[in-house]
C-alpha positions in Angstrom: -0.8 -25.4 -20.7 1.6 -23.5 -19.0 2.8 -19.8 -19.4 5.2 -17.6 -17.6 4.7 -14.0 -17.1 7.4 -12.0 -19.0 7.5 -8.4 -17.7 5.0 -6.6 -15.2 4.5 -3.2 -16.2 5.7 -1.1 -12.7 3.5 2.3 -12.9 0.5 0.4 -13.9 0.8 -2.1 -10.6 2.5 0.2 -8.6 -0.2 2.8 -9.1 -2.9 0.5 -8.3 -1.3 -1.3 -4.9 -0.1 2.3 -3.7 -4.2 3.2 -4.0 -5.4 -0.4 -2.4 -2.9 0.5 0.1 -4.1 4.1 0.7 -8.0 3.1 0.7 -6.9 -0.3 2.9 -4.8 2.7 5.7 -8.4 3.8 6.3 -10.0 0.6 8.3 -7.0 1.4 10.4 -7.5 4.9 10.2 -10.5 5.9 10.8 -11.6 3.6 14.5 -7.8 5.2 15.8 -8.9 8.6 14.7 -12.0 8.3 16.7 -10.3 6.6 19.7 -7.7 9.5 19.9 -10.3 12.2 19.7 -12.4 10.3 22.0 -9.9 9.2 25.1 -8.3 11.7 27.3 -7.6 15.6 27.0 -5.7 17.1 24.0 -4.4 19.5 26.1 -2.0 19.4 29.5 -3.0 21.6 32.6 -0.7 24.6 30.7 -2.6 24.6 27.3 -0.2 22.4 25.7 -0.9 19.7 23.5 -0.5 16.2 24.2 -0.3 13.3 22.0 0.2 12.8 18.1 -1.0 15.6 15.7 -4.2 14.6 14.2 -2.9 16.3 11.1 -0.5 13.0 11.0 -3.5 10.6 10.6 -4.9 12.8 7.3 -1.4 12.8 5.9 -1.4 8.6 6.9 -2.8 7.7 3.8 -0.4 9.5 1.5 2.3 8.1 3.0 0.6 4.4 2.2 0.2 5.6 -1.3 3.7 6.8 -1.6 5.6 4.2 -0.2 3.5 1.3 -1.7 3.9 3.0 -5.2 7.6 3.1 -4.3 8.4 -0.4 -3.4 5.9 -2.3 -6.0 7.6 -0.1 -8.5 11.1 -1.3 -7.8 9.7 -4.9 -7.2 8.4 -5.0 -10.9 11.2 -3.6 -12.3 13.6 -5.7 -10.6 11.7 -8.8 -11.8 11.7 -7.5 -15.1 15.5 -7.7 -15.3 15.9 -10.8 -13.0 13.4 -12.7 -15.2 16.1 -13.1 -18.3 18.4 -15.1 -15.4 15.8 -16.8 -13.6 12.4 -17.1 -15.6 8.9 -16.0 -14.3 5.9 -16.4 -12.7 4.6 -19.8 -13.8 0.7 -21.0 -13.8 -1.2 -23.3 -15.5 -3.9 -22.4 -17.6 -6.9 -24.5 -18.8 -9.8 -24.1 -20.8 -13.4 -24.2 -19.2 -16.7 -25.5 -21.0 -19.3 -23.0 -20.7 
């Protein structure tokens, strides 16, 4: 039998790919974290530091979270408009003996 998904509900996905995409950021995050603190000085001969502000790579995560909330949001919602024009997902669906 086959069906056709009618409307995905935005906050609901959005919300859960913006936090797969914030907990997914830290197998990135974490080995680059300890390869920065790791290799070479933070600071120049004067004192001054070198290199990318660890506080960017705390502030990483959010920015998965945000952004991935933002586009899966606008992804559902424009498939919930385009699906009057151009129908939906389509699977097939079957029954299974236990």
């Amino acid at each position: 039998m086959k069906k056709q998904i009618a409307r995905l509900s935005p906050h609901q996905n959005a919300k859960v790919f913006g936090i797969l995409m914030a907990l997914g950021s830290l197998v990135f995050l974490v080995p680059s974290f300890v390869l920065f603190l790791s290799f070479g000085p933070s600071v120049d001969q004067r004192g001054n530091p070198v290199g990318p502000p660890m506080l960017l790579f705390l502030l990483f995560p959010f920015i998965y979270l945000i952004f991935g909330y933002i586009s899966v949001a606008i992804g559902c919602a424009l498939y919930n408009v385009m699906f009057k024009y151009i129908g939906g997902f389509e699977f097939e669906a079957r029954e299974r003996d236990a």
